[in-house]
N, C-alpha and C positions, 0 to 999 in steps of 0.2 A: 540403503539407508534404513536403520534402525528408528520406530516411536515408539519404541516401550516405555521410555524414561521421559516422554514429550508431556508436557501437561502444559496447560491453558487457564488463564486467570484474567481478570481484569486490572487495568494498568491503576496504577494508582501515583499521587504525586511523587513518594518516592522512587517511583522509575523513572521520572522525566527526563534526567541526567543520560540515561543507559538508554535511552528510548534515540534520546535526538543522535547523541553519539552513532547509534545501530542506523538509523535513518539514514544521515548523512556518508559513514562506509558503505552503504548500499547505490548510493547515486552520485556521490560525487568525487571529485579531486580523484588519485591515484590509487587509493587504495577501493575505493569502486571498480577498479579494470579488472579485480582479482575476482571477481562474480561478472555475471556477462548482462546486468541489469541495471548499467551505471548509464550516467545522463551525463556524464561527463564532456564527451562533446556536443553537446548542445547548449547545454549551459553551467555557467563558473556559477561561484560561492557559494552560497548557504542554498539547503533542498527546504531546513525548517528553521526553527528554534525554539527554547525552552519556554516562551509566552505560547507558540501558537502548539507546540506539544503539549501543553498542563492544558490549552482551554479544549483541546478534543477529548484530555483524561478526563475535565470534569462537566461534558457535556452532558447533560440529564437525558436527551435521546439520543445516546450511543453508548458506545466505551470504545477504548484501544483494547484491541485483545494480544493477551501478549504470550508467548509459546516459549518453553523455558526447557533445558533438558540437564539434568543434574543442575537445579538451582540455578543455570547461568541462562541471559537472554540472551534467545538465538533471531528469534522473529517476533517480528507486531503487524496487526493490521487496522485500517479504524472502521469501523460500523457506528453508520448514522442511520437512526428510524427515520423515515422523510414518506409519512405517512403511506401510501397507495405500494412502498414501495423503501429499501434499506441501501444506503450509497455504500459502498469498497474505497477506502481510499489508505493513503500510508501507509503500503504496503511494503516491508523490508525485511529482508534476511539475510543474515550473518553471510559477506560476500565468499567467505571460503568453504562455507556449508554450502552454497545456489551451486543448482545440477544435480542433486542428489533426489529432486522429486519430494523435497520440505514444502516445499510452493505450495506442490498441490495439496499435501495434507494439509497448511495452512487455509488457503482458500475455501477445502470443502466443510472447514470447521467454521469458518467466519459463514457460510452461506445455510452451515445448520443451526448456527446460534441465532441468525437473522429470524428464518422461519419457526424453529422453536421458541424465540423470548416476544417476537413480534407477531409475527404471523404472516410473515412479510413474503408474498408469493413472485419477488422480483427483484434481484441485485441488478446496482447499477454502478459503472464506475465512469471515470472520463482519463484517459491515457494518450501523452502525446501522441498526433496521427504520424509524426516522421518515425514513431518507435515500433515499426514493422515487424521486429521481431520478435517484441513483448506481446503487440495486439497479436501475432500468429498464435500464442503460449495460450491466450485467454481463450482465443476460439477454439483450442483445443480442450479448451474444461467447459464448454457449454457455450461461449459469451459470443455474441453478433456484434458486429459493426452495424449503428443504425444511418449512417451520412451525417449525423447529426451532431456541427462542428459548432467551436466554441474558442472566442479570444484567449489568447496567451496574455496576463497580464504584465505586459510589457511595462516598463516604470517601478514596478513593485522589485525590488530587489529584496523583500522578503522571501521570494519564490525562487530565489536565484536572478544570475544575471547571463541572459540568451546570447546566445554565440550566432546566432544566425535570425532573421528578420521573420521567417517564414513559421513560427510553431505556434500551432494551435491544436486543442483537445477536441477528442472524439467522443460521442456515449455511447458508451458498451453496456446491453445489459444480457442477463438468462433470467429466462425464468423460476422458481424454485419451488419444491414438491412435486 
């Protein structure tokens, strides 16, 4: 995998459209199977949408950072300042680009922009705990399992809609510097 041509911007409204589309290929429906990061069986419909994509673009303690390679979006991630410490969350890339080792260039950029813009010496993220073979991916760039579980919001079919009874979030954090 080539980053010469990779560069990094903050998301702005005009991406929202490219943002949720990229979101949604990455975790859901069929064409999520074509990247090995899909939540597909776990759970159906929507992973976001274009109200709750614009309020993390114009959240004043974050941004979506978004990773672009000859002008096209490949990946985003969202960074929230949450003071002691900077959350990871919407995390997606382009499902026919995953495996190539984009992930980890994306991750180690969102955890130096955390420490650089904030001074934030702690990411944290929360990832389904059934998703065994993502939380292995994170422990392999730094990130612990702390036991420290978290309701699936069941009802919200904003968040999608759960294929199984049993899913609930983990917090994962590294430390950073």
């Amino acid at each position: 995998m080539t980053t010469t041509a990779l560069t990094f911007r903050s998301a702005t409204d005009a991406d929202v459209p490219g943002l949720v589309g990229l979101v949604e290929s990455a975790y859901r429906g069929d064409a999520s199977r074509a990247g090995w990061t899909t939540e597909a069986d776990l759970l159906a419909g929507q992973r976001t949408d274009p109200d709750g994509v614009a309020d993390v673009v114009r959240n004043e303690r974050g941004r979506l950072l978004v990773a672009e390679r000859d002008g096209e979006l490949i990946a985003c991630c969202q960074l929230e300042h949450r003071g002691d410490h900077a959350y990871f969350g919407m995390f997606a890339v382009r499902p026919d680009l995953q495996g190539g080792g984009l992930g980890k260039v994306i991750i180690a950029e969102a955890e130096r922009t955390a420490l650089a813009t904030w001074g934030s010496r702690e990411m944290r993220m929360t990832v389904i705990r059934q998703r065994e073979e993502l939380i292995a991916w994170y422990e392999r760039r730094g990130y612990r399992r702390t036991g420290q579980l978290s309701p699936f919001p069941y009802g919200d079919e904003r968040f999608g809609i759960p294929q199984r009874a049993d899913l609930e979030f983990e917090l994962l954090v590294k430390p950073l510097g």
